[in-house]
Structures are given as C-alpha cells and as structure tokens.
MARVO-207658 format. One record per residue (C-alpha): residue number from 1; residue in one letter; z, y, x. Coordinates in Angstrom, 2 decimals, padded with zeros to 5 digits, always signed. Layout:
BEGIN
(NUM; "a"; (Z; Y; X))
...
***
This chain:
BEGIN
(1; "x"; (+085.94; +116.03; +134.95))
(2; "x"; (+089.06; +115.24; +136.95))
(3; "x"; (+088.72; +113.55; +140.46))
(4; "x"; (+091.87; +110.60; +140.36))
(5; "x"; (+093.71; +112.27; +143.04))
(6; "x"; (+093.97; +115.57; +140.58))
(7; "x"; (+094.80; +112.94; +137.99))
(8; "x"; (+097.70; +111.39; +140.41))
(9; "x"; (+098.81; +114.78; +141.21))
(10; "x"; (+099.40; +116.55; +137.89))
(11; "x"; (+100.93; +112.64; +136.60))
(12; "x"; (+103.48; +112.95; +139.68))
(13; "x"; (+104.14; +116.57; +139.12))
(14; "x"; (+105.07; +116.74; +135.50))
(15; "x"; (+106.13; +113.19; +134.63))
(16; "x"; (+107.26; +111.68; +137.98))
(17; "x"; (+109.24; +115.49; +138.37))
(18; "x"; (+110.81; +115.19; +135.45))
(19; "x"; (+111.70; +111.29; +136.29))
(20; "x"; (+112.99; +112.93; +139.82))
(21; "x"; (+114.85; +115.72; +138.24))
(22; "x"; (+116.70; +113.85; +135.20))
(23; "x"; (+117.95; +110.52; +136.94))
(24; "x"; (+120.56; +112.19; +139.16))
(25; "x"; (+122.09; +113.92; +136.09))
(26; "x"; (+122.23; +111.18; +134.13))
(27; "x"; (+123.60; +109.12; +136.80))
(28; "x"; (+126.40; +111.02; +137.88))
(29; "x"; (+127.14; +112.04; +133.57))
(30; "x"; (+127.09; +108.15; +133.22))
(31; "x"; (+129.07; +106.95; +136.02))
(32; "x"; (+131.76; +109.80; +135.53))
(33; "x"; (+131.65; +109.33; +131.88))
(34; "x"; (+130.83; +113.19; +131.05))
(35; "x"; (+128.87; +113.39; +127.98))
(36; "x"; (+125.93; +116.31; +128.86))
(37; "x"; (+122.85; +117.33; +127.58))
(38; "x"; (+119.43; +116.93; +129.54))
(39; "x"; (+116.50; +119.25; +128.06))
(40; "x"; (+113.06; +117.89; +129.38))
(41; "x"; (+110.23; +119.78; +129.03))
(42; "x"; (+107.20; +119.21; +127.43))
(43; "x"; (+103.73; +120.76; +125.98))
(44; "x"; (+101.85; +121.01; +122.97))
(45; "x"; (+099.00; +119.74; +125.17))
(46; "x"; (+100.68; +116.26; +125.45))
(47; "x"; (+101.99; +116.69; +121.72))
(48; "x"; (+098.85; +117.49; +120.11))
(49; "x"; (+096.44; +117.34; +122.87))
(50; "x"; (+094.36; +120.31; +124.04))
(51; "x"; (+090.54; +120.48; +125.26))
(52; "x"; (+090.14; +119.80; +129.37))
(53; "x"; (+094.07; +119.11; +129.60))
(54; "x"; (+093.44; +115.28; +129.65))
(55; "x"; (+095.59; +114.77; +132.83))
(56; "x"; (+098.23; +117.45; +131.90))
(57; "x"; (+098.54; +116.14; +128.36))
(58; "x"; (+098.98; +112.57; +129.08))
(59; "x"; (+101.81; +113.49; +131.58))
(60; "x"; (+103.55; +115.65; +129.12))
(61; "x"; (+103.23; +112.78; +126.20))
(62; "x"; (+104.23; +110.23; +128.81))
(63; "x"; (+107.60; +113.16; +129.27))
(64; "x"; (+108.21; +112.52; +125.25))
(65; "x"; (+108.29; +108.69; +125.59))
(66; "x"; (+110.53; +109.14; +128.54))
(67; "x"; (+112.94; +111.55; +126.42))
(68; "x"; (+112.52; +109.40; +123.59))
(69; "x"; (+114.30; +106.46; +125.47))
(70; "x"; (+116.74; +108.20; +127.17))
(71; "x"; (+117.79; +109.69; +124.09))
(72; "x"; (+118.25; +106.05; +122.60))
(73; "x"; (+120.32; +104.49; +125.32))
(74; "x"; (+122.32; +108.01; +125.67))
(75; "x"; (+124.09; +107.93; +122.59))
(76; "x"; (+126.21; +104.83; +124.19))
(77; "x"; (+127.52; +107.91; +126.81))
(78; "x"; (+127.80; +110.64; +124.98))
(79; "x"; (+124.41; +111.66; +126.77))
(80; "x"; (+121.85; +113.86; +124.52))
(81; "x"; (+118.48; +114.18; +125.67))
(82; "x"; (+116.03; +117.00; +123.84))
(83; "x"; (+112.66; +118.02; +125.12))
(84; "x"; (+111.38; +121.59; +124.70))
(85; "x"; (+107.59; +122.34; +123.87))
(86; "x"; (+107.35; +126.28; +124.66))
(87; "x"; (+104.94; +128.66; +124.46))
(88; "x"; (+104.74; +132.08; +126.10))
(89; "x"; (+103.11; +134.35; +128.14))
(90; "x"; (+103.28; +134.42; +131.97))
(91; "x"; (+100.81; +134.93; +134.58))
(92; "x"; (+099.96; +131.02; +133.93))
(93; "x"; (+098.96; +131.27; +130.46))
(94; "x"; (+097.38; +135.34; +130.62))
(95; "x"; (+093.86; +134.39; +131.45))
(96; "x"; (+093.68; +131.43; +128.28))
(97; "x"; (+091.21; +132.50; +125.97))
(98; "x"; (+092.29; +134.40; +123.42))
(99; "x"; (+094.83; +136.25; +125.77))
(100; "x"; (+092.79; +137.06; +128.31))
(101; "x"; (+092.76; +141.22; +128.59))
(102; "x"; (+095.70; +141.86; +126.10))
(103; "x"; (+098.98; +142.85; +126.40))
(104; "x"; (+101.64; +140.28; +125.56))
(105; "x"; (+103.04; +139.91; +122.05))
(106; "x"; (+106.80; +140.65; +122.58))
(107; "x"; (+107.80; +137.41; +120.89))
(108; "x"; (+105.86; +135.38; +123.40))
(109; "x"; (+107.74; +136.52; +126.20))
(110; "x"; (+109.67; +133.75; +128.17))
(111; "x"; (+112.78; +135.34; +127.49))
(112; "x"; (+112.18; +134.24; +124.18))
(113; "x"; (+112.32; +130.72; +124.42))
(114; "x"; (+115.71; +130.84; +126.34))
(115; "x"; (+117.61; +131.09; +122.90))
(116; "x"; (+115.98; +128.21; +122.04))
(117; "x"; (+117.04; +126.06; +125.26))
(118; "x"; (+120.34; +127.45; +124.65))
(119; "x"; (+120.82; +126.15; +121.59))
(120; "x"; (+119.99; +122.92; +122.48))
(121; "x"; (+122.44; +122.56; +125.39))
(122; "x"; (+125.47; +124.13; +123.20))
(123; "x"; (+127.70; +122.36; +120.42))
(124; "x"; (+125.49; +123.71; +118.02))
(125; "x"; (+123.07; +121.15; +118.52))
(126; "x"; (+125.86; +118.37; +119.25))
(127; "x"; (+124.61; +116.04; +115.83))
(128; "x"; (+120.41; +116.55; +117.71))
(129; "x"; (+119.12; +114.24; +120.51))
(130; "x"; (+115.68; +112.65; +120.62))
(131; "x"; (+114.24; +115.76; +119.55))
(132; "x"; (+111.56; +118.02; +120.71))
(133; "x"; (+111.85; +121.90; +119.58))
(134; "x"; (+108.49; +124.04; +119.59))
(135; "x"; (+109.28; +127.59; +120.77))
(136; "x"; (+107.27; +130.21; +121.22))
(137; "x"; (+105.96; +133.64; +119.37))
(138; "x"; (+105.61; +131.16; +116.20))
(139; "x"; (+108.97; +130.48; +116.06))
(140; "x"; (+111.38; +127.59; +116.48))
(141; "x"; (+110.34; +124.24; +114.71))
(142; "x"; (+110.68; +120.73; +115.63))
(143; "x"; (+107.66; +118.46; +116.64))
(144; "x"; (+107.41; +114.92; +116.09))
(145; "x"; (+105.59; +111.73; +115.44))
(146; "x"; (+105.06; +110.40; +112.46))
(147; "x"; (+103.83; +107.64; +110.79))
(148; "x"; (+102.68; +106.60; +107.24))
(149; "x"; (+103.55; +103.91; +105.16))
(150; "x"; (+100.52; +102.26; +105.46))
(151; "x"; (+099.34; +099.27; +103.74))
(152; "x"; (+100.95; +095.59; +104.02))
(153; "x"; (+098.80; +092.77; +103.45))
(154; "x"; (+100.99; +089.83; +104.35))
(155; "x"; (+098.23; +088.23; +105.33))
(156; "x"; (+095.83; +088.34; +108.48))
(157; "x"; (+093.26; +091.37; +107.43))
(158; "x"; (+090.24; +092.39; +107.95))
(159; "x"; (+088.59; +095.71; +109.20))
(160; "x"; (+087.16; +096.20; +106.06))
(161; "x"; (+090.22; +096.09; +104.10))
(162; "x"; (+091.88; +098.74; +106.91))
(163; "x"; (+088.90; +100.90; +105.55))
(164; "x"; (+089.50; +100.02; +101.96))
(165; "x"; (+093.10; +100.99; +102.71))
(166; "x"; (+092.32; +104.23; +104.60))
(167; "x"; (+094.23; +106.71; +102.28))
(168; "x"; (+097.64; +104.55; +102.59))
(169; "x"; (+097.00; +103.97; +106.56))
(170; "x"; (+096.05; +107.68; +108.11))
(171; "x"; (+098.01; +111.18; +106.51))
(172; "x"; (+095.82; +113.23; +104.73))
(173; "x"; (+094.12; +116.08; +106.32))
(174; "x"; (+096.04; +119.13; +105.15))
(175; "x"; (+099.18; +117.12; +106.60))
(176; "x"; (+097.83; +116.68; +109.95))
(177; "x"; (+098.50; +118.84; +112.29))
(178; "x"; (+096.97; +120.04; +116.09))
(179; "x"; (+097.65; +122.49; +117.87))
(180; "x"; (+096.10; +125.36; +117.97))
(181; "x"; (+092.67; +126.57; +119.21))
(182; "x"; (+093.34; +128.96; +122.09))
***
C-alpha cells in the first residue's frame, strides 16, 4: 500500500543514511591507514522480512549487501564492517502488537543491546567482520544467509527436475527460519 514517494523516502533514509553516514569513516580510516570498525545497522524486517514493512525491509536487506561488501574490500585496510539487527522496546516499537499495553520486559530495553555494539567495536571481536549480530530480549546470536548444496546437473535442466530435486535445492522446514510474528 505504499505511495513511491514513501517508498523513496524510507529507501533514502535507511539505506542512502547509512551510505551517507559510513563513507566519510571509511574514507578518512582508508586514506590515513587506521584500521576501525564500522557497525551498520540493520532489521530483522530486511533479514527475514516482516508483514507491511515491504519498503523498510528492502532498505534494511539492501544495508546487509552494503555491509557485506564493505566488509570484503575492508580486510585489505584493516577495516571491519559488522551490522547489528536489534530488538527492543522504545516508544517506536510500544504500540506493535503484542506489546501494545504492557510494560517492557527488562531485557528488551535499549540499554541492552549496547553490550552487544560494544563488543563488536572492541578487540574482542577483532577475528569478526561481515557479520550481522541479532540482539535483543532473545539474546545475542548471529544472522545470516545461507544456502544449500543443492543439486548439480552438469547439464542444462529442466523445471521439472528442480522439482524432482526439491529436497537437495530448498532447507527443510524445521531449518528455516523467520522472524517472529509480532
């Protein structure tokens, strides 16, 4: 149901922001040869996709590709790149459904995801980059994307086989994951 100038909007907020935000720092830790860390951040809306978030989502996925890369061609500088996925509750998230009226769980309290950002920035993390780190009131996990092994015909294929091949090409269900119904 979004108009293309809401579209435009959330896109240049979220992914052309973080674009805006991240290619000073890395210039200036690339041209003074300072290794750093940049932590972008990112949603379980773009990660898994959420319901009505369709403009929100694809920004924050399009955030991941963006992290992805820079990761890549940081490792040449000394540059890590790490996105953060968080969850908690502020006056932003307090009217979703299934918050709506309650009182906040203490472990879904912003505060709580600043360990988590702090971690990534410090030598602790110095052997991560590329990587995305859920936090929230669940804990601290990382998210990624995967793929299976798939099936290899060495040959062209047809549709039919793809479907013959289904369990090889797609993860089984209880591996899948989304993210949760809020």
């Amino acid at each position: 149901n979004t108009s293309e100038a809401d579209w435009d909007l959330v896109v240049k907020v979220h992914l052309k922001g973080t674009y805006c935000c991240t290619m000073p720092v890395w210039k200036w830790l690339k041209d003074n040869g300072r290794p750093g860390v940049i932590v972008m951040t990112s949603s379980t809306s773009g990660l898994y996709g959420n319901f009505g978030q369709s403009n929100y989502g694809a920004a924050k996925a399009g955030i991941y590709g963006f992290m992805r890369v820079l990761a890549i061609e940081g490792r040449k500088y000394g540059i890590r790149v790490m996105g953060l996925a968080p969850g908690a509750y502020t006056r932003m998230t307090a009217d979703l459904p299934g918050r709506a009226g309650r009182e906040p769980d203490p472990l879904s309290l912003p505060e709580n995801v600043a360990p988590g950002v702090l971690y990534m920035v410090s030598d602790l993390a110095a052997d991560h980059t590329g990587k995305v780190l859920g936090v929230s009131s669940r804990g601290v996990r990382e998210i990624k994307m995967l793929e299976t092994e798939g099936f290899q015909p060495g040959r062209p294929y047809t549709a039919q086989e793809v479907a013959e091949h289904a369990d090889q090409v797609f993860f089984a269900d209880s591996q899948t994951r989304t993210a949760p119904v809020r």
